[in-house]
C-alpha positions in Angstrom: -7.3 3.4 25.4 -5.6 5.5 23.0 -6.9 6.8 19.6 -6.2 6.0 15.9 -5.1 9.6 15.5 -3.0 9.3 18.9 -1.3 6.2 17.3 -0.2 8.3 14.2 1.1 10.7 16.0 3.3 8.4 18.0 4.8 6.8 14.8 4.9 10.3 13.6 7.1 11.1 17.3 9.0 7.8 16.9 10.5 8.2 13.1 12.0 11.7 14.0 13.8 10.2 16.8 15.4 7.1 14.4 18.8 6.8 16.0 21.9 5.0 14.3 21.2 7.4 11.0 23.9 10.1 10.5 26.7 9.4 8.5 27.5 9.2 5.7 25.1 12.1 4.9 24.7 10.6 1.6 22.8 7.5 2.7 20.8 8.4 5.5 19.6 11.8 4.2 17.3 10.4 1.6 16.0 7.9 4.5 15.2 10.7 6.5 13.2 12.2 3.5 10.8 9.9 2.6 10.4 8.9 5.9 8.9 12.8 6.7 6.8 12.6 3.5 4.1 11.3 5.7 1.5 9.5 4.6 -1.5 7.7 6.1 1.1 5.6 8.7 -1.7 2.9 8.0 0.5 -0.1 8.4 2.0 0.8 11.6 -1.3 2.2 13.0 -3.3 -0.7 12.4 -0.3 -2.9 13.9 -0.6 -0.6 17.2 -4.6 -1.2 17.1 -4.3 -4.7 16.3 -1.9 -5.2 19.4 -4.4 -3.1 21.7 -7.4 -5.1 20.9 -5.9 -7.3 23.4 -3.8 -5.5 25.6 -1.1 -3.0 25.7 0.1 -1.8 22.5 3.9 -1.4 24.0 5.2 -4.4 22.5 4.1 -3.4 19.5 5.8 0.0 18.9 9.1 -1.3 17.7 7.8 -3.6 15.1 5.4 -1.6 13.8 8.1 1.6 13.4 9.8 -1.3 11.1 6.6 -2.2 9.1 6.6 1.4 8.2 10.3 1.9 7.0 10.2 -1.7 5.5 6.9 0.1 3.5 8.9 3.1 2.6 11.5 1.1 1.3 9.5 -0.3 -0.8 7.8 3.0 -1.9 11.5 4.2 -2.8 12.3 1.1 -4.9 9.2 0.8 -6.5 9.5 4.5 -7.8 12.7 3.8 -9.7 10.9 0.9 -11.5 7.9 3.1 -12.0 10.0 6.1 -12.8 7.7 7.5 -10.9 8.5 11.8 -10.6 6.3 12.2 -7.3 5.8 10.5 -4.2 3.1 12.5 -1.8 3.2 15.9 -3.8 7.2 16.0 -3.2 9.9 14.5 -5.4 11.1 11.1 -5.4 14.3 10.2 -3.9 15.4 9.0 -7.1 14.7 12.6 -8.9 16.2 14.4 -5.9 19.2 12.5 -5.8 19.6 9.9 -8.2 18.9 6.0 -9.3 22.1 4.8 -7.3 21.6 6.6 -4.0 17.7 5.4 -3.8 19.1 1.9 -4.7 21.6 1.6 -1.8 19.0 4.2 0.7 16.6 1.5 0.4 19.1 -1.4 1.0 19.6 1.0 4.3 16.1 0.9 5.1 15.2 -2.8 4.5 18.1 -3.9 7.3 16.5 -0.9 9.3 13.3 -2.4 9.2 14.5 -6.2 10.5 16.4 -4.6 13.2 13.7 -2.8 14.6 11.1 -5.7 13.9 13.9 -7.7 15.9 12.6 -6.2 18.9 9.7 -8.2 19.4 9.5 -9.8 23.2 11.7 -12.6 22.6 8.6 -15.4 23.3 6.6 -14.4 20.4 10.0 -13.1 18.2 10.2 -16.4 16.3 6.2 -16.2 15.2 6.4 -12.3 14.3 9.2 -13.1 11.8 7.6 -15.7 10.2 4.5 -13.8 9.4 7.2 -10.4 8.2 9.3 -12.6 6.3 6.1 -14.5 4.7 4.9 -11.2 4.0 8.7 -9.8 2.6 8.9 -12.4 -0.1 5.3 -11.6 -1.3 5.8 -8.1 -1.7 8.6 -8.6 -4.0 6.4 -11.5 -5.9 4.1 -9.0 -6.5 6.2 -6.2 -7.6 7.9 -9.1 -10.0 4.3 -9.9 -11.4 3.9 -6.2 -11.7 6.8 -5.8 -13.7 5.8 -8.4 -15.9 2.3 -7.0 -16.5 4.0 -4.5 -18.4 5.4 -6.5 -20.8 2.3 -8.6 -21.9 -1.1 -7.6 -23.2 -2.7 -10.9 -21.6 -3.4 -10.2 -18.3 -6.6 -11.0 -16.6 -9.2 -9.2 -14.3 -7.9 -12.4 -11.6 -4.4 -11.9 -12.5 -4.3 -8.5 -11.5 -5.9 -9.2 -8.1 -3.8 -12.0 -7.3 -0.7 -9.1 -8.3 -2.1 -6.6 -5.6 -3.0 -8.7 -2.9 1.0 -9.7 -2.9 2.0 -6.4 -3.9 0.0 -4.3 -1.5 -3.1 -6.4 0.9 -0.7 -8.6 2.4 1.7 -6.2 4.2 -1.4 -4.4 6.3 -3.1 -8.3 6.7 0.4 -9.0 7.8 0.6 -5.8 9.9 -2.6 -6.4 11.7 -1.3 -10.4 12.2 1.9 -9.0 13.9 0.2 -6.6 16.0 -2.4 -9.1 17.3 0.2 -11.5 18.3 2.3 -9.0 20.1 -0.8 -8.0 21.9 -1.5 -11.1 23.1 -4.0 -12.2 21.0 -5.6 -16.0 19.9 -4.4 -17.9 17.1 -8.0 -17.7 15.6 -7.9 -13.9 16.0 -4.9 -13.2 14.6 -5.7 -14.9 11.4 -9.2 -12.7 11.4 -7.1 -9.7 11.6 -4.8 -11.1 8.6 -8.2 -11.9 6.4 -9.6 -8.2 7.4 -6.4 -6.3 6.5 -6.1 -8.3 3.1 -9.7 -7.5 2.5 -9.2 -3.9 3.2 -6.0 -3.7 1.5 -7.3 -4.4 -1.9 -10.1 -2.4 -1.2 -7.3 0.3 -0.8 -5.8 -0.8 -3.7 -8.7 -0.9 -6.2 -9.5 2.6 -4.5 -6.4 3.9 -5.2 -6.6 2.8 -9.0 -10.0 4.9 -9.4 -8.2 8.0 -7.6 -5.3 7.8 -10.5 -7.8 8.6 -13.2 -10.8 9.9 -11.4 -9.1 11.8 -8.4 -8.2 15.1 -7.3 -4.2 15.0 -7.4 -3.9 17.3 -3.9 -6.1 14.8 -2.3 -4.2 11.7 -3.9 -0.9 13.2 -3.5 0.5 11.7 -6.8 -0.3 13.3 -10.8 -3.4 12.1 -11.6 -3.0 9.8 -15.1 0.3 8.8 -14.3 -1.2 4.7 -14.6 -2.1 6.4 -17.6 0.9 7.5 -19.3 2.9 4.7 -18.1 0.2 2.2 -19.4 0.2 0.4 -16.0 -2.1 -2.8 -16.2 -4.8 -1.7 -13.9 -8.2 -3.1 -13.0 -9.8 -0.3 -14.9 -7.4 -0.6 -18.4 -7.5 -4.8 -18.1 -11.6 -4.6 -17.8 -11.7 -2.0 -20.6 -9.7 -4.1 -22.8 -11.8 -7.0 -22.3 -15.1 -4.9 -22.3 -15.0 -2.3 -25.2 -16.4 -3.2 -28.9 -14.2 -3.6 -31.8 -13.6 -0.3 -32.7 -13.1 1.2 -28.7 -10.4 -1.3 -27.8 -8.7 -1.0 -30.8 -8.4 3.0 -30.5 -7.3 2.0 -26.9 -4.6 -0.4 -27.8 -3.4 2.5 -30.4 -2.9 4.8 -27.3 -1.6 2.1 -25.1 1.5 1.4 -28.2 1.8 5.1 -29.1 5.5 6.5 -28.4 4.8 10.2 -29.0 1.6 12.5 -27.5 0.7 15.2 -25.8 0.2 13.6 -22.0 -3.5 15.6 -21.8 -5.0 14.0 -24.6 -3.8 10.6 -24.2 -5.1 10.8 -20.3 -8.5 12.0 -21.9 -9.0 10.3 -24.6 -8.0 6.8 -22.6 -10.5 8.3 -19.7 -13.1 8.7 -22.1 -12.6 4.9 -22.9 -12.9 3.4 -19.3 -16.5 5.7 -19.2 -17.3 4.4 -22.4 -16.6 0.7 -21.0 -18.5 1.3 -17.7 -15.2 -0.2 -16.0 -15.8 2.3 -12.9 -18.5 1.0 -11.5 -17.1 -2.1 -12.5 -14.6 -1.5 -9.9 -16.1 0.1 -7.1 -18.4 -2.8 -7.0 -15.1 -4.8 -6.4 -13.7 -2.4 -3.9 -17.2 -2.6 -2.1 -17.2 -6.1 -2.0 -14.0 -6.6 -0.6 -14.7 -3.8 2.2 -18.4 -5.6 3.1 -16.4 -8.9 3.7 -13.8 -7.1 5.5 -16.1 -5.7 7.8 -17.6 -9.2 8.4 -14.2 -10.5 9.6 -14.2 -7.3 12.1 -17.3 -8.2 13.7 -16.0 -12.0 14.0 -12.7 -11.0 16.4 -12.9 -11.0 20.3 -10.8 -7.9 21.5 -12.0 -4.5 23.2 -15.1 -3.1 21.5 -14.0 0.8 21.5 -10.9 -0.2 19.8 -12.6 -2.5 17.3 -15.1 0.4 16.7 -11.6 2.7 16.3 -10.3 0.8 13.3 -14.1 0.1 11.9 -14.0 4.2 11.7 -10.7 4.7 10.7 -11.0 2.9 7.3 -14.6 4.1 6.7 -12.9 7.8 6.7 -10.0 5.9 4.4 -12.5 4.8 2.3 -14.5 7.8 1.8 -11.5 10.1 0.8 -12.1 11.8 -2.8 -15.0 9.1 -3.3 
């Protein structure tokens, strides 16, 4: 049985050698580049440990190299809509080359992804698209909802969860679904593998909201106050604005609707609010919540203890980074 870390590093192996990518230059190069940012690989990696819970991982490979460019691509779009300046302490596509090439790069990489995801054993090919394309449509419903939190000042605590599982939980949960399948695993497992990697992924996701304002930006890889600046809804500015007195939320909606500052002080002075509002503790007690119950589903699926005791580790060390 191979390792977490062994998986990576096969991913890692497998995206340099990406064939059917060389001309036009123009497209491919900015594929290339954000696909050799890095990152965690945690998609593909839990796909490859889902599918070895239960056998060989093999049948898995494929898929799970398309999981990762169809998460890149999304990375790349999403950065555009963010304007986003930095993607894992390097520049965005869209600031190294510009707004059209991301746009028609990503296209690229979204047909990239269903051709390699297409490579599923034929028996179990029908099944591994449904649960991709399931998951495709809800990434983009949460990236809509996203968009839409921008807009509007009414958006609740539940709201915003509802936005992140779509946006973010349900591609690993859908990850970990395809990989148990393609390993051969029961219908009643592969649904625990779904519920564990939604759990986990908005634990992720509420961890990753704490590390924007509370972070180290080397560890994070991305500016820390960014969700700041760009007054993204997060769990931490929705429970402020629903926590704060009178006088707190109204200094915090004045930042929130100011057009000119100096980025430092508004990232302070709105930091200064959430600690004032408690709304970090707030979340962590979410984020720990959703990791218990995670860790419950775990425990429920049949499938080789060493590797069950693999992914249990790997997100405990996820978890713990810059805590």
């Amino acid at each position: 049985m191979l390792k977490i870390e062994e998986y990576r590093q096969i991913i890692d192996e497998q995206i340099q050698m990406l064939g059917g990518m060389k001309r036009p230059e123009g497209l491919y190069d900015p594929v290339r580049y954000i696909l050799s940012l890095g990152g965690k690989r945690l998609r593909p990696v839990l796909c490859l440990a889902s599918a070895s819970l239960f056998g060989e991982y093999s049948a898995a490979l494929m898929p799970a190299l398309g999981i990762e460019v169809f998460h890149n691509f999304t990375l790349l779009h999403d950065d555009i809509m963010d304007q986003s300046d930095v993607r894992r302490n390097h520049p965005t596509v869209h600031k190294k080359w510009d707004n059209n090439t991301a746009i028609l790069s990503g296209d690229a990489m979204l047909i990239k992804a269903y051709e390699l995801i297409s490579k599923s054993p034929v028996g179990v090919l029908p099944q591994v698209l449904e649960v991709f394309n399931k998951t495709a449509i809800e990434v983009c419903e949460g990236q809509q909802f996203d968009m839409e939190f921008e807009k509007t000042s009414d958006v609740t605590e539940e709201g915003y969860l509802d936005m992140i599982r779509l946006k973010t939980a349900v591609l690993i949960g859908g990850s970990m679904k395809i990989g148990g399948i393609l390993g051969g695993g029961s219908l009643r497992d592969c649904a625990l593998l779904y519920k564990f990697g939604l759990d986990i992924g908005m634990a992720f996701q509420l961890q990753d909201d704490w590390l924007d304002v509370f972070g180290d930006q080397e560890t994070f890889g991305k500016k820390i106050g960014s969700d700041i600046l760009n007054n993204k809804k997060t769990f931490l500015l929705i429970s402020a604005l629903n926590r704060l007195e009178k006088a707190s939320k109204k200094e915090l909606l004045h930042w929130i609707n100011r057009k000119e500052y100096e980025a430092h002080e508004k990232i302070n002075a709105v930091t200064r609010l959430f600690q004032e509002a408690g709304v970090s503790e707030v979340l962590i007690q979410k984020r720990d919540d959703y990791f218990t119950r995670s860790l419950e589903n775990l425990g429920k699926i049949n499938g080789d203890h060493e590797m069950k005791q693999e992914i249990e580790n790997f997100v405990h060390k996820l978890m713990a980074r810059s805590r």
